[in-house]
ZADO-1210 file (C-alpha; in nm, 4 decimals, padded with zeros to 6 digits):
<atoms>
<atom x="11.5821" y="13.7101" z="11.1662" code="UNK" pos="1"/>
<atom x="11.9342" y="13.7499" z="11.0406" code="UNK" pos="2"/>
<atom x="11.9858" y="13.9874" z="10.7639" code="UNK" pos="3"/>
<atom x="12.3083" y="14.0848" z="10.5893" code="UNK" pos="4"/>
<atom x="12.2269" y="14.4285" z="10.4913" code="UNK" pos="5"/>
<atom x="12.1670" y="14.7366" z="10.7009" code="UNK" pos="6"/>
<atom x="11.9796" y="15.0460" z="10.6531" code="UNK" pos="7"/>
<atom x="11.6943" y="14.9611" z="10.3436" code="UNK" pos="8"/>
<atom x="11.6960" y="14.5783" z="10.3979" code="UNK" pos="9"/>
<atom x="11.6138" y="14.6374" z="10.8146" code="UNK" pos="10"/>
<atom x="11.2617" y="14.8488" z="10.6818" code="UNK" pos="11"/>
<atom x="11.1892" y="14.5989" z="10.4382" code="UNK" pos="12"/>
<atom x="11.2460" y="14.2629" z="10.6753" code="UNK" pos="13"/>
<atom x="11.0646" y="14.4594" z="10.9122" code="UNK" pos="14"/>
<atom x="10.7823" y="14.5177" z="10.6681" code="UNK" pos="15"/>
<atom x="10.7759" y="14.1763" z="10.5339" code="UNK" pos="16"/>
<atom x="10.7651" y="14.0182" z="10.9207" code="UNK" pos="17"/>
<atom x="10.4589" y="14.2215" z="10.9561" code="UNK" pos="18"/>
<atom x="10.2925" y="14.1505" z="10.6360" code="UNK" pos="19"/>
<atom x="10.3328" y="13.7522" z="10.6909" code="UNK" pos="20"/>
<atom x="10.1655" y="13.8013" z="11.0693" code="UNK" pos="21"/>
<atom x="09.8591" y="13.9994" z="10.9312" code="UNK" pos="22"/>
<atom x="09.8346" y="13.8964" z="10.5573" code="UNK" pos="23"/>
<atom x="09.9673" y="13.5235" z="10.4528" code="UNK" pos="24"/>
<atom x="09.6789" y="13.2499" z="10.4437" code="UNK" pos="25"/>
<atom x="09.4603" y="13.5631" z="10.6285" code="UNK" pos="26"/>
<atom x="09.7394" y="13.4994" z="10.9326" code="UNK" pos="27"/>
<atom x="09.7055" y="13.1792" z="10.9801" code="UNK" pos="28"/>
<atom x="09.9873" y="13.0384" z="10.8058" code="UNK" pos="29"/>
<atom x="10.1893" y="12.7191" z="10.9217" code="UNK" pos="30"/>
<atom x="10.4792" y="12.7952" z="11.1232" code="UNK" pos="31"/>
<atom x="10.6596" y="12.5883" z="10.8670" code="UNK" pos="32"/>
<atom x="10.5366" y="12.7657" z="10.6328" code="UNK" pos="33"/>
<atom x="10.6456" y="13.1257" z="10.7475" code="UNK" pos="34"/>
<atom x="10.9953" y="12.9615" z="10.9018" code="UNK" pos="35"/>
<atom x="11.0313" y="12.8633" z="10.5468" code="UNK" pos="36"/>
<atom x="10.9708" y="13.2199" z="10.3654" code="UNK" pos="37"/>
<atom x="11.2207" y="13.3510" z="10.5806" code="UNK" pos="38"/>
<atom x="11.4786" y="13.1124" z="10.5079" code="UNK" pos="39"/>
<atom x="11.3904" y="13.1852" z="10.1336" code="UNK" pos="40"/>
<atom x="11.4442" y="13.5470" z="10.1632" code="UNK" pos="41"/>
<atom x="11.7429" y="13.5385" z="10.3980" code="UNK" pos="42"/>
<atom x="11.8817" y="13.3559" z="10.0618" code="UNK" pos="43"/>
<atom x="11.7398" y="13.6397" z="09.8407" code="UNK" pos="44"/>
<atom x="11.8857" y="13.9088" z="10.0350" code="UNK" pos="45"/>
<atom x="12.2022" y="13.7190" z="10.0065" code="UNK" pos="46"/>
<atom x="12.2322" y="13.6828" z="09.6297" code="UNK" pos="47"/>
<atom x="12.1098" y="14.0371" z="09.6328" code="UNK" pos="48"/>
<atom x="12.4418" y="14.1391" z="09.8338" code="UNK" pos="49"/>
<atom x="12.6438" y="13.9368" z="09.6402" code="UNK" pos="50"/>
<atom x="12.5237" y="14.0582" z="09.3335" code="UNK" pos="51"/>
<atom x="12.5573" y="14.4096" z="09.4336" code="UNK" pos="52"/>
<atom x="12.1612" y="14.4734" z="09.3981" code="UNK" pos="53"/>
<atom x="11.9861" y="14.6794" z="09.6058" code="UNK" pos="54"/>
<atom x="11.6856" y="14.4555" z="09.7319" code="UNK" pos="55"/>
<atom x="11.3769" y="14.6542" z="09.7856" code="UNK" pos="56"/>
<atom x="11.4337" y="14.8506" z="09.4990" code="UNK" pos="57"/>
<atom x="11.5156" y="14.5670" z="09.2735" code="UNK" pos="58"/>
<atom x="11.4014" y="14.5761" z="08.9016" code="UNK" pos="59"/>
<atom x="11.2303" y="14.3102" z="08.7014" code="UNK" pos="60"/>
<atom x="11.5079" y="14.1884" z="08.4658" code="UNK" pos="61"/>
<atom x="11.7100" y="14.1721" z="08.8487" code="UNK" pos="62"/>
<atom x="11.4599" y="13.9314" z="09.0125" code="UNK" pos="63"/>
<atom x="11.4604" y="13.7002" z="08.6894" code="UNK" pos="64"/>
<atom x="11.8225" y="13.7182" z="08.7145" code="UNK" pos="65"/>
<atom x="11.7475" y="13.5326" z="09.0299" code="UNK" pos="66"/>
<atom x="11.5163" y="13.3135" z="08.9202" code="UNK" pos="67"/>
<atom x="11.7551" y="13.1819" z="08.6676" code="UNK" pos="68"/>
<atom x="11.9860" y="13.1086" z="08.9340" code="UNK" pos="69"/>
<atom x="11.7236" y="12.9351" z="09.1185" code="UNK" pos="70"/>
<atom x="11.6329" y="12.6667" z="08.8556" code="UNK" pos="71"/>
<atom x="12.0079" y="12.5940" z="08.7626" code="UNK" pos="72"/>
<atom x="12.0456" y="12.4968" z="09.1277" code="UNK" pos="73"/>
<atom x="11.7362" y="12.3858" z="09.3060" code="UNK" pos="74"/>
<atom x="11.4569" y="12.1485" z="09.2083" code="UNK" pos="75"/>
<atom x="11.1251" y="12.3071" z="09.0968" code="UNK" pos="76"/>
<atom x="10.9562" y="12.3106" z="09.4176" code="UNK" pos="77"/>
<atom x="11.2266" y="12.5016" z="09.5695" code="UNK" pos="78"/>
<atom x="11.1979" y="12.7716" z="09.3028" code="UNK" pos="79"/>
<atom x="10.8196" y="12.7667" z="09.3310" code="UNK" pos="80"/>
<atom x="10.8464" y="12.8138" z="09.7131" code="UNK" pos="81"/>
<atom x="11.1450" y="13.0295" z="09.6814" code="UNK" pos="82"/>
<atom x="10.9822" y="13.3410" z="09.4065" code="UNK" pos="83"/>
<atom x="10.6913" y="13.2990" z="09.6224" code="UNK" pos="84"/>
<atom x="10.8576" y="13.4258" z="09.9200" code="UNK" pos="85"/>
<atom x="11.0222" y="13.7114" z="09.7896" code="UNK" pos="86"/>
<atom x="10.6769" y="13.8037" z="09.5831" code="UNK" pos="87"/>
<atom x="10.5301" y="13.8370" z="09.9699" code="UNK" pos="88"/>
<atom x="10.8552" y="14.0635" z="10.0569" code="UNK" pos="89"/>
<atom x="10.7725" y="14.3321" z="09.7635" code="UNK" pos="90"/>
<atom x="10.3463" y="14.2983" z="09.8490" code="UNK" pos="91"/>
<atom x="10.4810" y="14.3595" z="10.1819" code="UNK" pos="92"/>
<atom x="10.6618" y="14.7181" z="10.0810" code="UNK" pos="93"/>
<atom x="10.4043" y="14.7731" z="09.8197" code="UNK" pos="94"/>
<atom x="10.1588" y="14.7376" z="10.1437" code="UNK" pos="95"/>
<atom x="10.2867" y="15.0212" z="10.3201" code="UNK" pos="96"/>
<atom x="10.4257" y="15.2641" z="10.0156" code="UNK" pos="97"/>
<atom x="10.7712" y="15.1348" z="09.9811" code="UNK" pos="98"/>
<atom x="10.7367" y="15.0888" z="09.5987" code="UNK" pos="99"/>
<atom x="10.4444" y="15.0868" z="09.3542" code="UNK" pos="100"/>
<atom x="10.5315" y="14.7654" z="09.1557" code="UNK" pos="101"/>
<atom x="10.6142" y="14.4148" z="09.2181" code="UNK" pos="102"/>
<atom x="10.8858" y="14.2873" z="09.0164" code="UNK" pos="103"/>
<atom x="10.8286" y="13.9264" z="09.0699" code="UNK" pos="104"/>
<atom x="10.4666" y="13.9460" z="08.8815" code="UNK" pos="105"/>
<atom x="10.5152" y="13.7672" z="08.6005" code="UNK" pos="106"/>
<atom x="10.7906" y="13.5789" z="08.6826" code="UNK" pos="107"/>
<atom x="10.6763" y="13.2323" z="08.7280" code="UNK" pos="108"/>
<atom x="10.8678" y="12.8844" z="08.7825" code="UNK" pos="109"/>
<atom x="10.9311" y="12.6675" z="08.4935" code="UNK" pos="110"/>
<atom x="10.5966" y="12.3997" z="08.4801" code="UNK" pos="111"/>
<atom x="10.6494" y="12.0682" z="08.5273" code="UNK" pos="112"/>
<atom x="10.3665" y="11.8645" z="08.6402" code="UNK" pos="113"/>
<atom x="10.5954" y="11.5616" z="08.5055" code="UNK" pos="114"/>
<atom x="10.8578" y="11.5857" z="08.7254" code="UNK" pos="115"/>
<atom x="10.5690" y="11.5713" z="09.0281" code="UNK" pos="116"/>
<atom x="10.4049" y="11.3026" z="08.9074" code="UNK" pos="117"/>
<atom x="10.7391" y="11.1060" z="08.8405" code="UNK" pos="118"/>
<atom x="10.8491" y="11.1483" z="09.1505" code="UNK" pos="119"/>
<atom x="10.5452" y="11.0551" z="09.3131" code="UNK" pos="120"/>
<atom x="10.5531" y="10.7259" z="09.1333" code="UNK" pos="121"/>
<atom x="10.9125" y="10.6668" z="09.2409" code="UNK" pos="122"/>
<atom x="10.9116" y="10.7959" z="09.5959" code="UNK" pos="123"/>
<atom x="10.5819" y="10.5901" z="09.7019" code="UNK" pos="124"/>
<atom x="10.5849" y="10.2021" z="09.8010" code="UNK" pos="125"/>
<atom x="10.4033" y="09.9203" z="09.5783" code="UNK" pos="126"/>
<atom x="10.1713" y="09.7401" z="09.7923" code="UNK" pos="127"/>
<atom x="10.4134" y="09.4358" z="09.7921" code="UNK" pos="128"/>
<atom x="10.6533" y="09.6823" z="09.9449" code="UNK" pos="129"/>
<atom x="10.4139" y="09.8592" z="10.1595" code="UNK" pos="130"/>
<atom x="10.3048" y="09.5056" z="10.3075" code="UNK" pos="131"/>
<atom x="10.6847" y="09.4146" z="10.3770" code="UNK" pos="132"/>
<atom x="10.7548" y="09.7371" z="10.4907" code="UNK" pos="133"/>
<atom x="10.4578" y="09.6377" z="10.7934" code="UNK" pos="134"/>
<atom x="10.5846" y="09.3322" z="10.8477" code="UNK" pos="135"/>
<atom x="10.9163" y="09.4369" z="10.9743" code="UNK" pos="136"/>
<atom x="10.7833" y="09.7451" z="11.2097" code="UNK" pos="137"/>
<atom x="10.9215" y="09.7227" z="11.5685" code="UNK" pos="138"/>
<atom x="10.7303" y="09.4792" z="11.8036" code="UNK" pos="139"/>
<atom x="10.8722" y="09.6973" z="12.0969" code="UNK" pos="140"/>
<atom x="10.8427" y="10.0305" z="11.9673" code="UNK" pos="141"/>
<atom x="10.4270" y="10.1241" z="11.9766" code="UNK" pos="142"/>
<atom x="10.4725" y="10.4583" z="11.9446" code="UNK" pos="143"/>
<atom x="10.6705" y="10.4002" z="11.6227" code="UNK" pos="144"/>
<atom x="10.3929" y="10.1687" z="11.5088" code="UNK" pos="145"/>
<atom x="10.1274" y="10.3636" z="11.5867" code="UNK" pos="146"/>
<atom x="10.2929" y="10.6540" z="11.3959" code="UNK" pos="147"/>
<atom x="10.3749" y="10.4943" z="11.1278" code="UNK" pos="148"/>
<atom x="10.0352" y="10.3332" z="11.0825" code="UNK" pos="149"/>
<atom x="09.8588" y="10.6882" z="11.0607" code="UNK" pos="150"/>
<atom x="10.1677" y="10.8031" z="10.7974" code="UNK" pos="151"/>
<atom x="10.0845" y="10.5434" z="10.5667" code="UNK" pos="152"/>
<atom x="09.6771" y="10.4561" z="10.6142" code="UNK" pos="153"/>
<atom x="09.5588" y="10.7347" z="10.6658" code="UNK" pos="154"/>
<atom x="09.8678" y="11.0100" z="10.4992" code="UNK" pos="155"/>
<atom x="09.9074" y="11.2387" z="10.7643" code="UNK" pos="156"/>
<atom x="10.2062" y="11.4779" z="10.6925" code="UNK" pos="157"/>
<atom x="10.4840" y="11.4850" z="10.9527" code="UNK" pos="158"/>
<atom x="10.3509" y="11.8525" z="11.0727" code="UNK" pos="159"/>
<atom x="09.9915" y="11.7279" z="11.1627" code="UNK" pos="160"/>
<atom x="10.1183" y="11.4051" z="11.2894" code="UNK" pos="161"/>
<atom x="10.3461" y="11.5158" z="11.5415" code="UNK" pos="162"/>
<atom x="10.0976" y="11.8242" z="11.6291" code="UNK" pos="163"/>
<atom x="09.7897" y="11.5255" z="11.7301" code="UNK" pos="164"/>
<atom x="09.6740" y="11.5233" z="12.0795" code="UNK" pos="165"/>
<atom x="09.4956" y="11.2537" z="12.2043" code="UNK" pos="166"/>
<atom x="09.2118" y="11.0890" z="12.0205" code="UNK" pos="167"/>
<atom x="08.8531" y="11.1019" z="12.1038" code="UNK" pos="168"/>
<atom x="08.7137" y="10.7382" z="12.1493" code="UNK" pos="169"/>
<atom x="08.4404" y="10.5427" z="12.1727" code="UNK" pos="170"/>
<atom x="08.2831" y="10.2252" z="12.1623" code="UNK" pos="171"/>
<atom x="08.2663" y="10.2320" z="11.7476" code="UNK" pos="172"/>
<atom x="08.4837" y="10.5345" z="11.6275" code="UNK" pos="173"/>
<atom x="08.8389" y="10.6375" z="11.7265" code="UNK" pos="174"/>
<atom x="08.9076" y="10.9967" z="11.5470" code="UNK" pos="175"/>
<atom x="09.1369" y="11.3478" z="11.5586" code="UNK" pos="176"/>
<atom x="09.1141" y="11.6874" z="11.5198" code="UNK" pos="177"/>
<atom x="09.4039" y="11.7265" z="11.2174" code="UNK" pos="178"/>
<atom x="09.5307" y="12.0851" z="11.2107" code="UNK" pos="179"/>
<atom x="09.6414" y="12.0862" z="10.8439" code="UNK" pos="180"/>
<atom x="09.7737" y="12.3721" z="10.6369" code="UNK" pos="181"/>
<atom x="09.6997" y="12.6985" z="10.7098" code="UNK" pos="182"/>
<atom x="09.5749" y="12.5581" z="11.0115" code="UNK" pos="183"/>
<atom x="09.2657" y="12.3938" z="10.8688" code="UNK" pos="184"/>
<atom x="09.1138" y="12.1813" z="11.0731" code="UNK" pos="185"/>
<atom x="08.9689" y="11.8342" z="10.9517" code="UNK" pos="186"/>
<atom x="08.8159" y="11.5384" z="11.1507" code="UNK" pos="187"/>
<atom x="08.9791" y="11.2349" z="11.0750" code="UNK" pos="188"/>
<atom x="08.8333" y="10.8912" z="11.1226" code="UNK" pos="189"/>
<atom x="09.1091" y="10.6190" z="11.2288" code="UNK" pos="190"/>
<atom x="09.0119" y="10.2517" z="11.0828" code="UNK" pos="191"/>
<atom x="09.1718" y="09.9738" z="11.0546" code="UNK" pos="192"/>
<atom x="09.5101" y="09.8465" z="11.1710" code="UNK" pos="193"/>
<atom x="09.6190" y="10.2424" z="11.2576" code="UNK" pos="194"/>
<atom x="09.3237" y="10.2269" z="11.4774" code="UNK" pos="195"/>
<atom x="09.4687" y="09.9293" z="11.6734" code="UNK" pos="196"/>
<atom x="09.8191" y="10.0740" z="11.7316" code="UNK" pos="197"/>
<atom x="09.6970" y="10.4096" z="11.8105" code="UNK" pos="198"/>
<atom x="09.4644" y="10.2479" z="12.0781" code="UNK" pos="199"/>
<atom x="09.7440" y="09.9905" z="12.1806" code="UNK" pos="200"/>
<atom x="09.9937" y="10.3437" z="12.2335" code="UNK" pos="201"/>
<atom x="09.7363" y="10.5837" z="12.3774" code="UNK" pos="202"/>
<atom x="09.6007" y="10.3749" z="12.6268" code="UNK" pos="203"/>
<atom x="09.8989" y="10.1189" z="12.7286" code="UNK" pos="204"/>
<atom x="10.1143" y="10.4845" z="12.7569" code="UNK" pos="205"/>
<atom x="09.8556" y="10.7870" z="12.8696" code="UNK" pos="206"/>
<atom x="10.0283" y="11.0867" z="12.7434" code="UNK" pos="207"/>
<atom x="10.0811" y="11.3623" z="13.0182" code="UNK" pos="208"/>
<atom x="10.0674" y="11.6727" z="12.8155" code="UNK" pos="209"/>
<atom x="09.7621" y="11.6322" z="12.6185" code="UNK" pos="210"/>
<atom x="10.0205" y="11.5060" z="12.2557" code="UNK" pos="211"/>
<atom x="09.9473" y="11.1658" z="12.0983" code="UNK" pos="212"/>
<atom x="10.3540" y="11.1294" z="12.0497" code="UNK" pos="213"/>
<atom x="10.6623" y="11.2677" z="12.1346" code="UNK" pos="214"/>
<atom x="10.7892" y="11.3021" z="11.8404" code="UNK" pos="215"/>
<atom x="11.0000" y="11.6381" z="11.6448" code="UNK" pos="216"/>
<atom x="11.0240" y="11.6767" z="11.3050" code="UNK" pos="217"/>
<atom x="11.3875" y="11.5094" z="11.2781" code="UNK" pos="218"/>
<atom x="11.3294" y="11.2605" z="11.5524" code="UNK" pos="219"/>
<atom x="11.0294" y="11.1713" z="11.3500" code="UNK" pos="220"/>
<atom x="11.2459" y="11.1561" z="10.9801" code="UNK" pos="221"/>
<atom x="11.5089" y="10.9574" z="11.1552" code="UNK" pos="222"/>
<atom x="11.2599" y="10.6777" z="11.2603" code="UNK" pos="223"/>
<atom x="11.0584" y="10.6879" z="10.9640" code="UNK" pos="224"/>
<atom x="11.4343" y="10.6080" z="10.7802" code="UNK" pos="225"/>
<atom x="11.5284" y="10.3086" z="11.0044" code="UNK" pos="226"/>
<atom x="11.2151" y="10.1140" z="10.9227" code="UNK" pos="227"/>
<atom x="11.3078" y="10.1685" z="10.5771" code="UNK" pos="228"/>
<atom x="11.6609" y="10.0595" z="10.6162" code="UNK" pos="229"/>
<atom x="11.5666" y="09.7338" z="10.7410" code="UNK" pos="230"/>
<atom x="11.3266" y="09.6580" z="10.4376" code="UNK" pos="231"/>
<atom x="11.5401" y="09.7404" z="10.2005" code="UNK" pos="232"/>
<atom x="11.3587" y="10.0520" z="10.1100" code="UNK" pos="233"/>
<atom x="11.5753" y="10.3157" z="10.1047" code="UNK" pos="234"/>
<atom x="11.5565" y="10.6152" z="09.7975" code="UNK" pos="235"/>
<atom x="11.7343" y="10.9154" z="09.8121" code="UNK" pos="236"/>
<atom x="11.4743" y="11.1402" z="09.9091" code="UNK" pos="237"/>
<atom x="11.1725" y="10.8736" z="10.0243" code="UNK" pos="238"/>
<atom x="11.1342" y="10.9357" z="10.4579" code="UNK" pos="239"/>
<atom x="10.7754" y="10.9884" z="10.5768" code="UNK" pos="240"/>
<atom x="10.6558" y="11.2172" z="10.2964" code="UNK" pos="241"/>
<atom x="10.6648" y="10.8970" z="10.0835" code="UNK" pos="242"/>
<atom x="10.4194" y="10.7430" z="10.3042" code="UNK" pos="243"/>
<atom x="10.1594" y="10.9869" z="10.2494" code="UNK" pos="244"/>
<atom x="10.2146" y="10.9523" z="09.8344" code="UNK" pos="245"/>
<atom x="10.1977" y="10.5561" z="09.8759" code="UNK" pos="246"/>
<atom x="09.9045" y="10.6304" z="10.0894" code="UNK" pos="247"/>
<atom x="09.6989" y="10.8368" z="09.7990" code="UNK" pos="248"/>
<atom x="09.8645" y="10.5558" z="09.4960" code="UNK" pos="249"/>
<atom x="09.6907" y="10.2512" z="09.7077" code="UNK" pos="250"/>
<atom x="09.3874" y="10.4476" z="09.7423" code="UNK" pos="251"/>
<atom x="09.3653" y="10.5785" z="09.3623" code="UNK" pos="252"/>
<atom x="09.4115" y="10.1861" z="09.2862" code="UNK" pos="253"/>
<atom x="09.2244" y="10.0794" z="09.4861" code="UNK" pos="254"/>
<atom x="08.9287" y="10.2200" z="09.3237" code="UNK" pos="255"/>
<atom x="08.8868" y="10.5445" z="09.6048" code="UNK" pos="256"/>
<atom x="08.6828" y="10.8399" z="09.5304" code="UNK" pos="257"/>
<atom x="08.8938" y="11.1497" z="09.4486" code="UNK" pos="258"/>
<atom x="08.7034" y="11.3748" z="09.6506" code="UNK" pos="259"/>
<atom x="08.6880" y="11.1455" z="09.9784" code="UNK" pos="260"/>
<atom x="09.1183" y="11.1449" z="09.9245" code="UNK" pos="261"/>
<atom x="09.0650" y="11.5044" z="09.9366" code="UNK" pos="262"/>
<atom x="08.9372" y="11.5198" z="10.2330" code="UNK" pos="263"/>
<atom x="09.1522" y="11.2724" z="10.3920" code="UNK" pos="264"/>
<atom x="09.4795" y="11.4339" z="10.2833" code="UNK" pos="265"/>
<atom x="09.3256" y="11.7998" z="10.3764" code="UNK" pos="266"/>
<atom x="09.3953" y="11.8635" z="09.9698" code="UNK" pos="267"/>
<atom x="09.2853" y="12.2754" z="09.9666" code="UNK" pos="268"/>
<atom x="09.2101" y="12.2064" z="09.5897" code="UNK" pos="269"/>
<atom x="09.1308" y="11.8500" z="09.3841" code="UNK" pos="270"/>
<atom x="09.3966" y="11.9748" z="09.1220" code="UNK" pos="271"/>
<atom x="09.6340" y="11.8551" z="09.3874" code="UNK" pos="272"/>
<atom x="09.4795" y="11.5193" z="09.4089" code="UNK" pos="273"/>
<atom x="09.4227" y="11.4375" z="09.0602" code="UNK" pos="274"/>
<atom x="09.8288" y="11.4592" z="09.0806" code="UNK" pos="275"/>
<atom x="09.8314" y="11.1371" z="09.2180" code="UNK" pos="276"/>
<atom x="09.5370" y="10.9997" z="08.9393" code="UNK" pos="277"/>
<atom x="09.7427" y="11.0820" z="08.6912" code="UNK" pos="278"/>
<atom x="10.0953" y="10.9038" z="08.8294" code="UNK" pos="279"/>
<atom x="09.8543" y="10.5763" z="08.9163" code="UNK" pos="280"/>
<atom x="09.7151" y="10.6104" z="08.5624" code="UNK" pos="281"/>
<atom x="10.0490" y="10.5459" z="08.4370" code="UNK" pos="282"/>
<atom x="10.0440" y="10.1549" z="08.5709" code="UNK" pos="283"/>
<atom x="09.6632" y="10.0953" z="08.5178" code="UNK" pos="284"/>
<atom x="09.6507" y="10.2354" z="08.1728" code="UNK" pos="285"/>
<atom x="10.0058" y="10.1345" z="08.0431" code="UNK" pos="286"/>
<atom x="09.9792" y="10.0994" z="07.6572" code="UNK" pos="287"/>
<atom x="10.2535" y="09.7990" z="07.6894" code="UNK" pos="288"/>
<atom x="09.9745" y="09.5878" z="07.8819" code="UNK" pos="289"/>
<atom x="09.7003" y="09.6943" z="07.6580" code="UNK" pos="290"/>
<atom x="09.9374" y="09.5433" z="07.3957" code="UNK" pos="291"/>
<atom x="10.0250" y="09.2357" z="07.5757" code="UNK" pos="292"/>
<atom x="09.6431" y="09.1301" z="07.5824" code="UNK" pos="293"/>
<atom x="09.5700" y="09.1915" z="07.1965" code="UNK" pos="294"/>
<atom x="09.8760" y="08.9525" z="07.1497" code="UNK" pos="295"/>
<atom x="09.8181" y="08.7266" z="07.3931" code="UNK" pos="296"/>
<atom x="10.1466" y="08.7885" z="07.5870" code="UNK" pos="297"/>
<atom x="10.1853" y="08.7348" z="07.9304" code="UNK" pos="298"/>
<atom x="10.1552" y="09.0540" z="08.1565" code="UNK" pos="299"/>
<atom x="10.1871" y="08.9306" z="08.5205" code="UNK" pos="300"/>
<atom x="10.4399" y="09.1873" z="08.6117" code="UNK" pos="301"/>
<atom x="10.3810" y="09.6084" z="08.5925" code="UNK" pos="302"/>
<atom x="09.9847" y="09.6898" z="08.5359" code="UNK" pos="303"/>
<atom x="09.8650" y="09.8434" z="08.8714" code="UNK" pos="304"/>
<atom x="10.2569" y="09.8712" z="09.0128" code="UNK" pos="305"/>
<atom x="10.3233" y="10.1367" z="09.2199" code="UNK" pos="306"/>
<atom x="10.6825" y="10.2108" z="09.2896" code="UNK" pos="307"/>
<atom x="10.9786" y="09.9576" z="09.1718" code="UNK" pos="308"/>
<atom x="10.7806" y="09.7156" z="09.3247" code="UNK" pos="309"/>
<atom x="10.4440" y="09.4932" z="09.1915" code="UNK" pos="310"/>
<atom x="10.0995" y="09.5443" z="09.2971" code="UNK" pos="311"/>
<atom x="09.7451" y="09.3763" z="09.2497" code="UNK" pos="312"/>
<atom x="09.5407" y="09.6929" z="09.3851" code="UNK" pos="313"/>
<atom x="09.3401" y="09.7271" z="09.0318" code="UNK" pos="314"/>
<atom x="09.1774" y="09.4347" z="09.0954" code="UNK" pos="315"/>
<atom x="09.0831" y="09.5563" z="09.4893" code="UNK" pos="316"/>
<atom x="08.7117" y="09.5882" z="09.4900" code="UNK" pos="317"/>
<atom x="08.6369" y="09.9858" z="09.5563" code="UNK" pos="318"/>
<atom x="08.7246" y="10.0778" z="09.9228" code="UNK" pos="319"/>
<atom x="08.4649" y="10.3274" z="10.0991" code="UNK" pos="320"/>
<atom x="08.7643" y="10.4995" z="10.2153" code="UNK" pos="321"/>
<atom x="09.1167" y="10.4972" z="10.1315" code="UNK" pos="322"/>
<atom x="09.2521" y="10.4064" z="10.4866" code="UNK" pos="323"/>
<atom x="09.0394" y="10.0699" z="10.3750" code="UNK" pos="324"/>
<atom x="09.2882" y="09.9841" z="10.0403" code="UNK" pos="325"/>
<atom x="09.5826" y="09.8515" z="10.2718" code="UNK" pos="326"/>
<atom x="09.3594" y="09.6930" z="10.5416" code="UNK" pos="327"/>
<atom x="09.1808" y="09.4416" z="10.2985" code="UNK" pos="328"/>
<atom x="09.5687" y="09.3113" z="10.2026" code="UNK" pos="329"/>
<atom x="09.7254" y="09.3799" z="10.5493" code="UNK" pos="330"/>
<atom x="09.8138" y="09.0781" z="10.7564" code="UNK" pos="331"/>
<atom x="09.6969" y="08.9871" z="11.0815" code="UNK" pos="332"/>
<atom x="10.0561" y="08.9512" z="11.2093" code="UNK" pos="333"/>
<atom x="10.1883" y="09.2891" z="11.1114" code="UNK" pos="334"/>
<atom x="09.8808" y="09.4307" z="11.3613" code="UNK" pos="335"/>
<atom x="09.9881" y="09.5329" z="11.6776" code="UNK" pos="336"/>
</atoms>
């Protein structure tokens, strides 16, 4: 790792690289995951230069220094995942005697569960959208649709997608091992539509290293971006992590149990699911269409939307699993 300090700052990257192998998520954490502390406190140890502090002896009022720097530049997911690195880089040195105290205890990100759940609503696709979206996948590309099927019915993030090897199948059930975060493993059951292009791609191309796809991260972001480019779906920041939130939307609306979303998405805690109750609770429950009835208005247009677009899923019957929402209003010619 590159570090812009010498003497002090080598012990403590030193330190912290050996703390993340043995101690984060029990040392299993996601390479992304530990590729993305380091980035986080290659910036820390950066400000710290600039700001003429002294890094692993830096005080409290110091660190908060740096957290208000954080928020005034970076969204609050950065500063959550940000302060969370450098809290590892002091338990590191506090592992192995280099201080006593942590100076980032206490410190915390600002809260704002609104700001999630706003941009889940705007990032994800209604299911007028979503359907569109389908329609216009590549009839030549079946790796594309296969991937893209298993992004958006079943809301695989990019990591686990592009990490799949080849399914186990038989006569009935089609299903992966997902590594997930932390490298938690969870069976997943393909249905549906994914289920045909992942058969159609699997077995028309046999893959010769033992990976469903030969995708990378970028290669991946780049495709996911072109299919929405030519449905008119692009959003500054909505690429395949969009999928997976229009994925758990359609599901909520569709009547899906929380805890069988869990599972699909891998969710560590149902806290993170009932994220996505909440944003979908803003279209079923909207007081305006509440309103509308008691007056008799007409109210066609926004109860059960997801997304700019329009969406019937409140009136779905309950799906037995949320892969199910999109196949009951998926169309046989957007199936491979």
């Amino acid at each position: 790792m590159e570090i812009t300090r010498q003497g002090d700052n080598i012990i403590a990257v030193d330190l912290f690289e050996r703390f993340m192998r043995l101690s984060v998520a029990d040392g299993q954490a996601a390479k992304n995951t530990v590729a993305g502390y380091r980035r986080s406190l290659r910036g820390y140890l950066n400000w710290c230069k600039e700001n003429n502090v002294n890094a692993p002896k830096a005080s409290y009022d110091e660190v908060q220094e740096y957290r208000n720097w954080l928020i005034n530049r970076y969204a609050r997911a950065t500063v959550c995942f940000s302060l969370a690195a450098v809290r590892v880089f002091y338990r590191s040195l506090q592992r192995w005697g280099g201080r006593r105290d942590n100076p980032v205890d206490g410190i915390k990100a600002p809260k704002d569960r609104g700001e999630s759940i706003n941009n889940i609503g705007r990032k994800a696709l209604s299911r007028d959208e979503a359907l569109r979206f389908m329609s216009l996948w590549p009839d030549d590309d079946w790796q594309a649709r296969a991937a893209l099927a298993l992004l958006l019915f079943h809301g695989l993030r990019v990591s686990e997608l592009i990490s799949l090897n080849c399914p186990k199948v038989t006569d009935d059930r089609l299903e992966f091992i997902v590594a997930g975060k932390g490298r938690k493993e969870r069976i997943l059951y393909v249905t549906g539509p994914a289920r045909s292009a992942v058969l159609l791609w699997s077995t028309t191309f046999p893959s010769r290293t033992g990976r469903l796809f030969d995708y990378s991260v970028r290669s991946l972001q780049r495709m996911v971006a072109r299919q929405l480019r030519a449905a008119g779906l692009t959003l500054r920041g909505r690429g395949p992590h969009a999928l997976r939130h229009t994925h758990a939307m359609l599901a909520v609306l569709g009547g899906v149990e929380r805890e069988a979303l869990a599972d699909e998405m891998g969710h560590a805690s149902i806290r993170t699911t009932d994220i996505y109750s909440r944003a979908a609770a803003r279209y079923q429950d909207n007081p305006a269409s509440k309103i509308a009835t008691l007056l008799g208005a007409s109210h066609a247009e926004g109860n059960g939307e997801v997304g700019s677009g329009s969406s019937d899923c409140r009136h779905t019957p309950p799906a037995s699993s949320p892969a199910d929402v999109l196949s009951q209003g998926s169309r046989d010619d957007i199936q491979p």
